[in-house]
Each structure stands twice: as C-alpha cells, then as structure tokens.
C-alpha positions in Angstrom: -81.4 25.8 35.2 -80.6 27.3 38.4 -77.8 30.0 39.1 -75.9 27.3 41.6 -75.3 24.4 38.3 -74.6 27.4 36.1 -71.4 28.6 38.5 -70.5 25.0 38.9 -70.3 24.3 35.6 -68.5 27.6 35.0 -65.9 26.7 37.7 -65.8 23.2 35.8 -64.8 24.4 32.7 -62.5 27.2 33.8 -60.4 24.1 35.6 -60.4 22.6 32.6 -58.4 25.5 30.3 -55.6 26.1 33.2 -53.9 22.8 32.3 -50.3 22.3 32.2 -50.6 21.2 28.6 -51.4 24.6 27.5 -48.0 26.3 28.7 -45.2 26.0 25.8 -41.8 23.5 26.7 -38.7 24.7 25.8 -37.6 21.3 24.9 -40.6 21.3 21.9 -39.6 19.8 18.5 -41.6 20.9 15.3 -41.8 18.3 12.6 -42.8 19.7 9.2 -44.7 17.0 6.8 -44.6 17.0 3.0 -46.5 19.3 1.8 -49.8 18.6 0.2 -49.0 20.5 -3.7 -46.3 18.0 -4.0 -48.1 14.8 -3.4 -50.9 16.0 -6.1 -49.6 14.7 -9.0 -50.5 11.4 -10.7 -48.7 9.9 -13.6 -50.4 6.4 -14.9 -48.5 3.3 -16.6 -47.5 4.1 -20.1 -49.1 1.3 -21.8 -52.6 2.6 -20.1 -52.9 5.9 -22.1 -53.2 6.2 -25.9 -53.5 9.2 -27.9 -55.1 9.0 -31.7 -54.3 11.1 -34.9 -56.9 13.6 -34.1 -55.5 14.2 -31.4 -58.1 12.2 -28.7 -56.2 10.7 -25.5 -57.8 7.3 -24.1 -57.1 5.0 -20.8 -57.4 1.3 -21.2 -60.1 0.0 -18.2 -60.1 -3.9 -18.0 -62.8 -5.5 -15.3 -62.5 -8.5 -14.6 -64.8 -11.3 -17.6 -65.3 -8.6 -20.3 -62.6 -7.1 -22.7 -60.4 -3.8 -22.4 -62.0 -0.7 -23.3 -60.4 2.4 -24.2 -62.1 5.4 -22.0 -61.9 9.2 -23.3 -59.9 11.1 -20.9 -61.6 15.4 -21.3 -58.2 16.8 -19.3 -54.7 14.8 -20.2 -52.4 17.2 -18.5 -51.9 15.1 -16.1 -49.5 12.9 -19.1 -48.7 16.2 -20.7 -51.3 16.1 -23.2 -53.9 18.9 -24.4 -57.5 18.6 -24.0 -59.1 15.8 -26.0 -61.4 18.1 -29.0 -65.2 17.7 -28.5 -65.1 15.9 -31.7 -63.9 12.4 -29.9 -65.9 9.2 -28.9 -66.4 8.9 -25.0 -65.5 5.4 -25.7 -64.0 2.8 -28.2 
C-alpha cells in the first residue's frame, strides 16, 4: 500500500468523526426503558403445575394427537415451590 492511499484514507476517516451528530443538543430527551430484572419473571397457568405428597412439582405438556403428560420441573421457584427431591420421576 503506498504512503499517498494511506493519507487519503486517513483524511477519509477523520471527515468522517467531525460530524455534526457527534456534538450534544440542548433540546435532547432521554427515555429510560423498563428495566430488564423486572421483565424476568414468569408465572405459568395454575391448572399447568401440580405438586405431589412427596413433595415433586410437575407441568402438564399436551402436543397435539398424543395425551397430556406431566413433566418434572428440578427448580419450582418460579411458582414458589422448593426444589423437587432427587427421589421424583422425570415423568408420569
């Protein structure tokens, strides 16, 4: 690369930072969104969740042509429940 397209493209770029969209306006609004922690939590349809004796929490999956089957769910807090024991079925 020659020394006259490496000061041309030097010049380029350096055109390109001195824009008027770099200087503040005093007439600037700041919008704030929600923040993300608050959009974190997930609470599923009562009917969905079901919690045995022992103390094992389950969500009911239905696909479409085969019957409803109850899935283990490991970490419940998300419903306010304690971990399922190690002592549950993954599925019933």
């Amino acid at each position: 690369m020659s020394l006259s397209t490496f000061a041309a493209a030097t010049i380029g770029l350096a055109s390109l930072t001195t824009t008027d969209a770099d200087t503040p306006k005093a007439e600037m609004l700041m919008a704030q969104a929600v923040p993300f922690v608050s959009t974190q939590s997930y609470v599923g349809p009562k009917g969905d969740y079901m919690t045995t004796p022992q103390g094992c929490t389950y969500r009911k999956t239905k696909a479409p042509g085969y019957p409803a089957r109850w899935i283990l769910v490991l970490n419940p807090h998300h419903i306010g429940k304690p971990n399922s024991p190690r002592n549950c079925k993954g599925m019933l």
